[in-house]
N, C-alpha and C positions, 0 to 999 in steps of 0.2 A: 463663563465668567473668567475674567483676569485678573489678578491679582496686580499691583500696582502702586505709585506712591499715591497717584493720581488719582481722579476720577473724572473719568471721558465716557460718557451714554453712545456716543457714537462708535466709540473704540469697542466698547463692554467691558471696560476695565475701572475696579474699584478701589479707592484706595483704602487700603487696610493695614492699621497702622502697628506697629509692633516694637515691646523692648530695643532698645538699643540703638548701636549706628546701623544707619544702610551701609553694609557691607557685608561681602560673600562669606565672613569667617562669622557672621550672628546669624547664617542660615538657619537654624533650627530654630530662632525663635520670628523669623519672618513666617517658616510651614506649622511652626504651631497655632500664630495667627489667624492664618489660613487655615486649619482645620478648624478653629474655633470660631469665625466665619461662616464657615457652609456649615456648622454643626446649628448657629444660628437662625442663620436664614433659607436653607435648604432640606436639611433633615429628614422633614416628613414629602419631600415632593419628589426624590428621586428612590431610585434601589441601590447607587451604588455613585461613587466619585471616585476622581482620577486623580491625581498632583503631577506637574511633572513641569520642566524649565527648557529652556533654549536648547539643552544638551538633549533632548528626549527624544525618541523614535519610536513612535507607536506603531506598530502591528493590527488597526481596529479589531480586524477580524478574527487573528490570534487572541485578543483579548475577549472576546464576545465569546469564543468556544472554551476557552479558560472557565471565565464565568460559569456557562453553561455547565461545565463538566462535571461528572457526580461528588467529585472529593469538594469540589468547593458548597457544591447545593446542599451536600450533607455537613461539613463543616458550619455553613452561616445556619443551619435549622439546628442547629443541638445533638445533631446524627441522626436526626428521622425524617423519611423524602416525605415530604411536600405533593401534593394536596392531603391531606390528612383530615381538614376539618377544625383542623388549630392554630390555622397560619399567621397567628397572633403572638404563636411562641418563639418565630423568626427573630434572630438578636444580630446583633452588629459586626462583622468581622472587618478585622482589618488586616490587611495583603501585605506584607513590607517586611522592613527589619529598626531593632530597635537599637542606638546608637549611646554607648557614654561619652558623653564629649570631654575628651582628655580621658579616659579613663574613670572618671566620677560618674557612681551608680545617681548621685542628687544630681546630674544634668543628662539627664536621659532624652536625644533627641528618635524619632520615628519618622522616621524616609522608607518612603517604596518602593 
């Protein structure tokens, strides 16, 4: 999925609309959009989502053993490895860092 002003099925880009002007200084309320988008419409069909813009460099594979790795499997399970028998008690982690815009704890943006 794309994010977008748009929406082109061909492209796979949706448009998802958010506070403010289109422009690079309202970025945080464009990726909160976005998260509340896929928190929508995707939630229960994946394990895990990515964000990331024109500046980004993914590593898939660095990513994938990340994931894999024990600090993370124990972090997203509560601190207890999986398969257990309870894998119901699996909760939501989110990877990033969290942002005051200007300084103000009341405009808190989360980038990864």
């Amino acid at each position: 999925m794309v994010a977008s002003t748009k929406t082109d099925r061909e492209l796979g880009t949706v448009n998802i609309p958010h506070e403010g002007p289109e422009e690079y200084n309202n970025i945080w309320q464009k990726v909160r959009s976005m998260w509340s988008y896929v928190y929508d419409n995707y939630y229960e069909k994946y394990d895990w989502f990515h964000i990331g813009g024109d500046d980004l460099y993914l590593i898939v594979e660095n990513l994938r053993l990340y994931l894999e790795s024990e600090e993370i499997q124990l972090a997203s399970n509560g601190g207890q490895y999986l398969p257990n028998g309870s894998e119901e008690t699996q909760t939501p982690l989110f990877l990033g860092r969290r942002f005051a815009e200007g300084g103000s704890m009341e405009r808190i943006f989360i980038s990864g």
